[in-house]
FIMAR-629091 format. One line per field, with one value per residue: x, y, z of N, C-alpha, C in turn. Coordinates in Angstrom, 2 decimals, padded with zeros to 5 digits. Example, Ala and Ser with C-alpha at 12.3 -4.5 7.8 and 13.67 -1.06 7.14 Angstrom:
2
n_xx	c(013.19, 012.85)
n_yy	c(-005.69, -002.25)
n_zz	c(007.80, 007.08)
ca_xx	c(012.30, 013.67)
ca_yy	c(-004.50, -001.06)
ca_zz	c(007.80, 007.14)
c_xx	c(013.20, 012.90)
c_yy	c(-003.30, 000.03)
c_zz	c(007.80, 007.87)
# end
This chain:
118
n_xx	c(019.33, 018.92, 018.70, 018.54, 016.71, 018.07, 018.43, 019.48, 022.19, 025.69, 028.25, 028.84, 031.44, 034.10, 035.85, 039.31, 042.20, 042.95, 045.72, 048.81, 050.88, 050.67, 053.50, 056.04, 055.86, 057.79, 059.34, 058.04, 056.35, 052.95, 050.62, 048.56, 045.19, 042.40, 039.11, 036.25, 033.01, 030.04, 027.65, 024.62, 022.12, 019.75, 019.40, 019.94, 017.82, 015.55, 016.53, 016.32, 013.19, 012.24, 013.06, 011.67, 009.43, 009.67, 010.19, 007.42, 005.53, 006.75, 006.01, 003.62, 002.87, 003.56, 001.53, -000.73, -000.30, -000.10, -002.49, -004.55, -002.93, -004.00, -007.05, -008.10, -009.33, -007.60, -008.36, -011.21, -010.60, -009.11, -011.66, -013.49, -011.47, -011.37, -014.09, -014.50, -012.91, -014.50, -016.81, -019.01, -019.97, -021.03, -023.65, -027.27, -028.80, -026.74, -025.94, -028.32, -028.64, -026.24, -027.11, -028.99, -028.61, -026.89, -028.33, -029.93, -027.70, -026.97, -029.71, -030.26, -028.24, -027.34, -027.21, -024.93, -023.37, -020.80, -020.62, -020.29, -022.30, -021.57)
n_yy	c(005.27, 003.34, 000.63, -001.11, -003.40, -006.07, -008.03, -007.85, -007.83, -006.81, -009.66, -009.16, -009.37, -010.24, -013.29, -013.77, -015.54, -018.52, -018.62, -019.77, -021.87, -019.12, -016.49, -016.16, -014.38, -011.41, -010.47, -008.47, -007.37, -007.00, -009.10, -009.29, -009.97, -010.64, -010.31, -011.52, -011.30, -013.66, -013.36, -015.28, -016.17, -016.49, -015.04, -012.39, -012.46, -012.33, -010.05, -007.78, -008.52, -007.48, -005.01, -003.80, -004.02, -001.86, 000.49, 000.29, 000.64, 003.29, 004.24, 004.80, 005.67, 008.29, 008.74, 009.48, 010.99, 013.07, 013.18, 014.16, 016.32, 017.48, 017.19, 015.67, 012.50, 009.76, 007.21, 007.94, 009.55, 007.47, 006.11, 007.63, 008.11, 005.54, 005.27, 007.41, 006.37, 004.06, 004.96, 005.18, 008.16, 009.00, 007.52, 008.15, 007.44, 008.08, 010.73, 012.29, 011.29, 012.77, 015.78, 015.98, 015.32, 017.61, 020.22, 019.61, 019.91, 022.85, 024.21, 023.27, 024.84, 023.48, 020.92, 018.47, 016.01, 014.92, 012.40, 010.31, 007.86, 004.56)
n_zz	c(000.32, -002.88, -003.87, -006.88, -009.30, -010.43, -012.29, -014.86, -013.97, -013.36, -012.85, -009.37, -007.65, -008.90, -008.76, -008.18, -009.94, -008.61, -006.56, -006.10, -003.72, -001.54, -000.93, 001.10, 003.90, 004.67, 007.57, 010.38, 008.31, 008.08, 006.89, 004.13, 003.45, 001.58, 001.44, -000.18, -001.47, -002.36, -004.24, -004.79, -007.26, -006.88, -004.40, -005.40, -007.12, -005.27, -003.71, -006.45, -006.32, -003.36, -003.85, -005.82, -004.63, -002.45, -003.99, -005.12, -002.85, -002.11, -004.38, -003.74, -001.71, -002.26, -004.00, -002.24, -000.50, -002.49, -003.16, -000.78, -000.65, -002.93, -002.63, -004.40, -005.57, -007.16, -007.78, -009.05, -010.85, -012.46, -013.04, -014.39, -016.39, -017.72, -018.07, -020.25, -022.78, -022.86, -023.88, -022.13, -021.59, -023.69, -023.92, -024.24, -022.01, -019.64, -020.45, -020.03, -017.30, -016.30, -016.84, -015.74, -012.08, -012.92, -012.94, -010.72, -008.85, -009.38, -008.38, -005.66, -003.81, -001.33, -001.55, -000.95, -002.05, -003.93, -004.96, -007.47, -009.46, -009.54)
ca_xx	c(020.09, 018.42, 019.78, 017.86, 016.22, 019.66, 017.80, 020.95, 023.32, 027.31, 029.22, 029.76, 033.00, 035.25, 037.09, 040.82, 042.44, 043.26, 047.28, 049.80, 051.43, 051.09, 054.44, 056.32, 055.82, 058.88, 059.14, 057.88, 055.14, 051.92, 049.84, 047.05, 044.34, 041.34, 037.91, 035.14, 031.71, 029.83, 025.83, 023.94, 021.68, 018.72, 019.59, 020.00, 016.53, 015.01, 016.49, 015.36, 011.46, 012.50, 013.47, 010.37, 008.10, 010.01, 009.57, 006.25, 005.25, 006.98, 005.36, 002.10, 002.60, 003.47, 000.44, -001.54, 000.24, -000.43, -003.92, -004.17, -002.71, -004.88, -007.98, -008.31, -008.87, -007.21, -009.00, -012.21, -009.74, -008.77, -012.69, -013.64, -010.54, -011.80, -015.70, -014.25, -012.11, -015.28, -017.97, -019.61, -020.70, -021.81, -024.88, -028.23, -029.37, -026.01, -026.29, -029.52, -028.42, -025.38, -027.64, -030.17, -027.61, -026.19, -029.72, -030.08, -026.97, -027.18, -030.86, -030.00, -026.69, -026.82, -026.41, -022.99, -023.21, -020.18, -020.45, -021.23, -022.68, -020.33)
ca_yy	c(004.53, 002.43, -000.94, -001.04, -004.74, -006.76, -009.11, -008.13, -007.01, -008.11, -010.16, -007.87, -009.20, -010.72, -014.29, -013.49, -016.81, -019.17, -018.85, -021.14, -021.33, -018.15, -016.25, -016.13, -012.48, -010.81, -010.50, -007.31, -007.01, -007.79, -010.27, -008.68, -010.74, -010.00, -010.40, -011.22, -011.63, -013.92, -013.23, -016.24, -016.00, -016.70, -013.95, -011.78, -012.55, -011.99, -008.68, -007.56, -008.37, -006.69, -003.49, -003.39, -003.95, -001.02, 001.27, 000.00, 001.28, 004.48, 005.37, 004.45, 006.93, 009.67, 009.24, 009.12, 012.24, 013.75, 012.82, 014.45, 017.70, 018.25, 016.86, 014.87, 010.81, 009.09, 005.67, 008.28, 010.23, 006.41, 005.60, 008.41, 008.21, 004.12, 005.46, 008.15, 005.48, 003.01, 005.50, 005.34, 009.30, 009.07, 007.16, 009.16, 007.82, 008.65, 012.34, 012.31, 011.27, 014.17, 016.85, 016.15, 015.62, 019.03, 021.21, 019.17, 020.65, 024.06, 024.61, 022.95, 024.80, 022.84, 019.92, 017.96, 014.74, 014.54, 010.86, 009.54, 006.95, 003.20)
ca_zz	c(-000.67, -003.49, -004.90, -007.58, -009.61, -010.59, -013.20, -015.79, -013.20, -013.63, -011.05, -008.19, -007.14, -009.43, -008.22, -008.21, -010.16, -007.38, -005.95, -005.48, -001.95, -000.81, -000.87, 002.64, 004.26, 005.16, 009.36, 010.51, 007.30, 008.11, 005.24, 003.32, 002.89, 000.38, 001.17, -001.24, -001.06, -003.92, -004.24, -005.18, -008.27, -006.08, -003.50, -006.35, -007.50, -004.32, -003.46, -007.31, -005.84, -002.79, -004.49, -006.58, -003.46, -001.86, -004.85, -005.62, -001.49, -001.98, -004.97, -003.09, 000.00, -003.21, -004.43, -001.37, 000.14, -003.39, -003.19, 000.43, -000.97, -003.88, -002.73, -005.98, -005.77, -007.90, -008.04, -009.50, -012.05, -013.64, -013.74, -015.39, -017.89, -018.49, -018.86, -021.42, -023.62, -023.11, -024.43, -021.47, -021.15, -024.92, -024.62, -024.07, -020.91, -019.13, -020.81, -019.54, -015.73, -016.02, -016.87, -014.44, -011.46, -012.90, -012.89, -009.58, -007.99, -009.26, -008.11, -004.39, -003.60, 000.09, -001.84, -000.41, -002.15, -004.68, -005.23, -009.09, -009.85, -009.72)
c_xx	c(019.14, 019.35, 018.47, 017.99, 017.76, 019.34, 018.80, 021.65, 024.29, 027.47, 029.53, 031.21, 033.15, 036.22, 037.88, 040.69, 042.62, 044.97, 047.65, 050.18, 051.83, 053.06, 054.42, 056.67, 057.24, 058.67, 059.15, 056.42, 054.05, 051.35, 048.68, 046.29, 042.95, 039.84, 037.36, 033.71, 030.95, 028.20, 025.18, 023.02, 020.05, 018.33, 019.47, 018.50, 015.54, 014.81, 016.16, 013.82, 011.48, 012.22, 012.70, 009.07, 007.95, 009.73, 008.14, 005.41, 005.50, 006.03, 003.76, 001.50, 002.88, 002.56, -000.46, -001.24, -000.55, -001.82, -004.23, -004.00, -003.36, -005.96, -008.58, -008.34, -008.74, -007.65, -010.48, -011.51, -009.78, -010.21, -013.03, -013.10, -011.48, -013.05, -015.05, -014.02, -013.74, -016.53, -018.85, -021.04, -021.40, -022.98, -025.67, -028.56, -028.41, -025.42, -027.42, -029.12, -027.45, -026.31, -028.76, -029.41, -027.14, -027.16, -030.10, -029.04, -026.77, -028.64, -031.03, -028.78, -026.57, -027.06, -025.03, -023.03, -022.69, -020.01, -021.19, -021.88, -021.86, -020.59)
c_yy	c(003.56, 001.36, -001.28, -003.09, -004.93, -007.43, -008.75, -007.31, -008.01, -008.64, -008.75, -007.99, -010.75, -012.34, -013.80, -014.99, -017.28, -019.45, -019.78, -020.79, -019.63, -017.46, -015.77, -014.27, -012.45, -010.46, -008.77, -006.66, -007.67, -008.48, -009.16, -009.23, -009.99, -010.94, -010.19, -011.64, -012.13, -013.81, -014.32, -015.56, -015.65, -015.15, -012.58, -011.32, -011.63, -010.39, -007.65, -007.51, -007.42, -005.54, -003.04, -003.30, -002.36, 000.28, 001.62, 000.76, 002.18, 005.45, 005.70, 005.28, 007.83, 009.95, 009.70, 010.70, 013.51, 014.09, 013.78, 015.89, 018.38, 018.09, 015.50, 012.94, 010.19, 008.05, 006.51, 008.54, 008.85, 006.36, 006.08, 008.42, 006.80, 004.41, 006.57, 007.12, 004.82, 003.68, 005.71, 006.66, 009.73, 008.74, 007.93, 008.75, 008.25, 010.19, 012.70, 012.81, 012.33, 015.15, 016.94, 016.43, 017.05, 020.19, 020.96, 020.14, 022.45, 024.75, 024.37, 023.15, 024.07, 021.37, 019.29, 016.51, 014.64, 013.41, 010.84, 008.46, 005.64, 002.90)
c_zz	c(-001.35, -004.06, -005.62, -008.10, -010.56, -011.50, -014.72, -015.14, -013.53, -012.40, -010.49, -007.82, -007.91, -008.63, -008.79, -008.78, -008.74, -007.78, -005.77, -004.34, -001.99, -000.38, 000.79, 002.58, 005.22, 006.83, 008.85, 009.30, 007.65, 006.55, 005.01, 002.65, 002.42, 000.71, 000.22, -000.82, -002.15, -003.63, -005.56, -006.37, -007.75, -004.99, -004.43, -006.72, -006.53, -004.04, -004.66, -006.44, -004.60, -002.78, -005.29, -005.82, -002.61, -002.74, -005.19, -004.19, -001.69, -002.97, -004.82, -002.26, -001.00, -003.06, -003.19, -001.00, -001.44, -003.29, -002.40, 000.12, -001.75, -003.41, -004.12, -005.18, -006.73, -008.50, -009.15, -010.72, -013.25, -014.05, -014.30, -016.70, -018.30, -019.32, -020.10, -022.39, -023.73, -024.15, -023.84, -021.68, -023.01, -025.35, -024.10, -022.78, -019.84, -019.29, -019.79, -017.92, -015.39, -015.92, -015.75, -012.91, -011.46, -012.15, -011.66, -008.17, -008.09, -009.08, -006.51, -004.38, -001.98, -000.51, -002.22, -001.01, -003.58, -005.21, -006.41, -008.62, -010.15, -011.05)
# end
């Protein structure tokens, strides 16, 4: 079950106006009294952060599990995307360091060391 962030949620429960004396119950009828429950503004708040911590974890063990299944890491995928956007792999001496690296690994196929460069 999710209870999702409340930050424009309605009143949950409604005050009834407030009764005058209570009408007298007929013998033999039991009374039927009405519980309510009122959730503070604060409490409200809270369980919002809550419910975004809990989401925010789940979609954490996704990825992770995801990760796990493909082989792929994720944290490399973003740096790569950032060095793309930045221009990074455009200047000549980082051409340079790919192609060598490359000619490097296809001339030593018992080279195991997938790690770039930070």
């Amino acid at each position: 079950m999710e209870i999702g962030p409340l930050h424009q949620a309605r009143t949950i429960v409604e005050r009834q106006p407030a009764q005058s004396a209570p009408a007298a119950t007929p013998p033999g009828n039991a009374a039927v009294s009405a519980d309510s429950v009122e959730i503070s503004g604060d409490a409200r708040e809270r369980l919002a952060v809550l419910a975004d911590q809990s989401r925010a974890e789940q979609a954490s063990a996704d990825q992770s599990v995801q990760t796990a299944d493909t082989g792929l890491r994720l944290d490399k995928i973003r740096l790569a995307r950032a060095r793309i956007r930045s221009g990074y792999y455009n200047q000549p001496q980082t051409k340079q360091d790919i192609a060598a690296r490359l000619a490097e690994d296809l001339t030593d196929p018992q080279s195991d060391n997938p790690e770039t460069p930070a």
